[in-house]
N, C-alpha and C positions, 0 to 999 in steps of 0.2 A: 504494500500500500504506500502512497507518496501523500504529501503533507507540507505545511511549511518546513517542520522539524525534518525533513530529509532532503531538502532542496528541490520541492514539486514546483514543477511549469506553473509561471507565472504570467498574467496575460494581463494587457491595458484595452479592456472592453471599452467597444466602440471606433478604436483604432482602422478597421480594417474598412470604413468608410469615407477615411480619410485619404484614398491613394496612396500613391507615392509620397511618403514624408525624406523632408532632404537627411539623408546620411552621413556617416564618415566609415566608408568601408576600412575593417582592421586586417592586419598581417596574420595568416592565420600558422604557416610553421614555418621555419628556417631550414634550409637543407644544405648538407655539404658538396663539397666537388662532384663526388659519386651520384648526387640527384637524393641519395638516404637522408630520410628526415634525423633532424638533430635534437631538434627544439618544436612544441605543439603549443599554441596560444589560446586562449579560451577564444571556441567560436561565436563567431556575431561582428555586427557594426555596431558602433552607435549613433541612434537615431532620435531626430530633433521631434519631440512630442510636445505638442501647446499645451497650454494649459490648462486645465480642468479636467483630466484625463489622469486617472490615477491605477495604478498596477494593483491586483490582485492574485494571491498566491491559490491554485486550486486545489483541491482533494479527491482522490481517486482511489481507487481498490485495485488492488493486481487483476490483470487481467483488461482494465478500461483501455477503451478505443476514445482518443481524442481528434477530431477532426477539424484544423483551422483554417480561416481563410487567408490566401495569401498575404494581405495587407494587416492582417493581427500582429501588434507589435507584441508578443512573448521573448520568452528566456526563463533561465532557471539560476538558481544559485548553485555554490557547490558543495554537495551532500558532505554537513556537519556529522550526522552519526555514523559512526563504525560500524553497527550492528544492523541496521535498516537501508540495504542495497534498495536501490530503483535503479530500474532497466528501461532501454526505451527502443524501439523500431521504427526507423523513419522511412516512410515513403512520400515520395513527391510524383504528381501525376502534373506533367507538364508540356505547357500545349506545343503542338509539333510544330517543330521550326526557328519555338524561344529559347533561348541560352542557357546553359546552365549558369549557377552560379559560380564566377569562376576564384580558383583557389580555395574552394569547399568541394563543390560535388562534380566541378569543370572534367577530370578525372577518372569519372565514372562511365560505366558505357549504359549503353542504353540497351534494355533486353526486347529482344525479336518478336514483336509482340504476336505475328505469323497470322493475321487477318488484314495483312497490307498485301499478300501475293513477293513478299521476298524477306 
């Protein structure tokens, strides 16, 4: 189960009507000559939210399905307790043609979805 006490996803409800809010995309790892990562930075940007717009931490049970919209400014903290792991599975469903994000999931390939004819 996730909670504040374990670092549960946090989300500024009503965000995600706001568009594109301006960013400062972060550095997300350093790597050496070889291309091997050295260094891992916490992922995310930071992003300019006005005012009146306040974050809330949510609760969930093992096992919940969270589904957000892309424009939902979330994030999480980093799990305080030792004892109380949270785990999380990300998938992105992302329209054909748009970019990944790059220096997070730029990287990633895309799987065969095999109702395209190749």
């Amino acid at each position: 189960d996730a909670d504040e006490s374990n670092g549960s996803l946090r989300v500024i409800p009503g965000t995600h009507k706001l568009a594109d809010l301006p960013s400062k995309p972060s550095r997300n790892f350093d790597k050496d000559a070889t291309g091997q990562i050295v260094r891992a930075y916490p992922i995310g940007n930071e992003v300019a939210v006005p005012p009146g717009f306040e974050p809330i931490a949510l609760s969930y049970g093992r096992g919940s399905l969270i589904f957000l919209h892309a424009h939902l400014v979330h994030g999480a903290r980093s799990n305080p307790a030792a004892e109380r792991w949270r785990r999380a599975m990300y998938m992105h469903y992302i329209k054909d043609g748009d970019p990944f994000w790059p220096g997070w999931n730029a990287r990633r390939s895309l799987i065969e979805r095999g109702d395209r004819g190749s």
